[in-house]
C-alpha positions as CSV (number, residue, x, y, z in Angstrom):
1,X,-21.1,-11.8,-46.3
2,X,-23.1,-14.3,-48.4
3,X,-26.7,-15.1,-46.9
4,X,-26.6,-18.9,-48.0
5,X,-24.9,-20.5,-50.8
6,X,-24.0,-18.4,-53.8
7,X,-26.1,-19.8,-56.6
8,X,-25.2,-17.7,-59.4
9,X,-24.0,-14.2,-60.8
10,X,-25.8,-11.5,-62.3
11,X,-23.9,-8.9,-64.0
12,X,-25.1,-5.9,-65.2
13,X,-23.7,-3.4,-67.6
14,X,-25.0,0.0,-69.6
15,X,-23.9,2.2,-72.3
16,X,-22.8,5.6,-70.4
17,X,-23.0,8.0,-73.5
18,X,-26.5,6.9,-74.8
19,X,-29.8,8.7,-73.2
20,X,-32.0,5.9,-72.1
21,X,-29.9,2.7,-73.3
22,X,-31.6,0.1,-70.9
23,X,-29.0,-1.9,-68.6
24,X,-28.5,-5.5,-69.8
25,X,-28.2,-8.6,-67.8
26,X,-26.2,-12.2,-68.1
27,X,-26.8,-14.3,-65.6
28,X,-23.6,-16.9,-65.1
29,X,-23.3,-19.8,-62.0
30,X,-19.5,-19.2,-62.3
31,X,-17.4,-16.3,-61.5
32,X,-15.8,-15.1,-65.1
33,X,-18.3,-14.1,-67.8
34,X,-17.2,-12.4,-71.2
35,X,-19.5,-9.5,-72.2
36,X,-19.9,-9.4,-76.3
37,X,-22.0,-7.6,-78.8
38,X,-20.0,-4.2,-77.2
39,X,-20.5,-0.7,-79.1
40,X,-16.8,0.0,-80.2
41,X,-15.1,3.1,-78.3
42,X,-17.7,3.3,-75.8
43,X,-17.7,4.1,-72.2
44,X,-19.6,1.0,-69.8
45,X,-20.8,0.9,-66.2
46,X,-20.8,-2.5,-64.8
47,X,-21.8,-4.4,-62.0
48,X,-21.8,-7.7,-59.9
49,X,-24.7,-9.2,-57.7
50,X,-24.8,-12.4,-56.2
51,X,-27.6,-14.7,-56.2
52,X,-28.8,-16.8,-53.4
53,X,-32.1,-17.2,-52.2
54,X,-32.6,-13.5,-52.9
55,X,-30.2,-11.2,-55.0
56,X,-27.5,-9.4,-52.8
57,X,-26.2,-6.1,-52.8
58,X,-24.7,-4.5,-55.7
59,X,-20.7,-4.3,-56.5
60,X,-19.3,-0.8,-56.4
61,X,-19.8,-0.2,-60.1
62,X,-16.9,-0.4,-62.7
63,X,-16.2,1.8,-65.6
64,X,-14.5,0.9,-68.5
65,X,-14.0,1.5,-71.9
66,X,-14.0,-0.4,-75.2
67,X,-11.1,-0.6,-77.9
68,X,-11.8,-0.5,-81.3
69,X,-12.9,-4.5,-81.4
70,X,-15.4,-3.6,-78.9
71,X,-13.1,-5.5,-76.2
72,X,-12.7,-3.5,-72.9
73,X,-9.0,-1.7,-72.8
């Protein structure tokens, strides 16, 4: 339930198979971003939050994996 109007995105992702690999951030005012600069074959936890006065809840996280062009499967 949004708490006002939705004024942007923020969506998070991190390297699963690296000890301490900090979580990175884009923030997007529409609702498709593409992630880039992807490690090739790894293993990614992602996740949405919207942004209205005050950033929302966290998405259920998504994980997914990269393909040898570093694009998810």
């Amino acid at each position: 339930m949004p708490n006002g109007i939705i004024r942007r995105y923020q969506v998070s992702y991190t390297r699963n198979d690296v000890i301490g690999d900090d979580t990175q951030t884009v923030n997007e005012t529409t609702t498709a971003v593409q992630l880039t600069d992807l490690e090739k074959f790894a293993n990614y936890t992602i996740f949405v939050q919207a942004f209205t006065v005050e950033l929302g809840a966290q998405s259920d996280p998504v994980t997914a994996r990269t393909n040898e062009d570093g694009k998810f499967l």
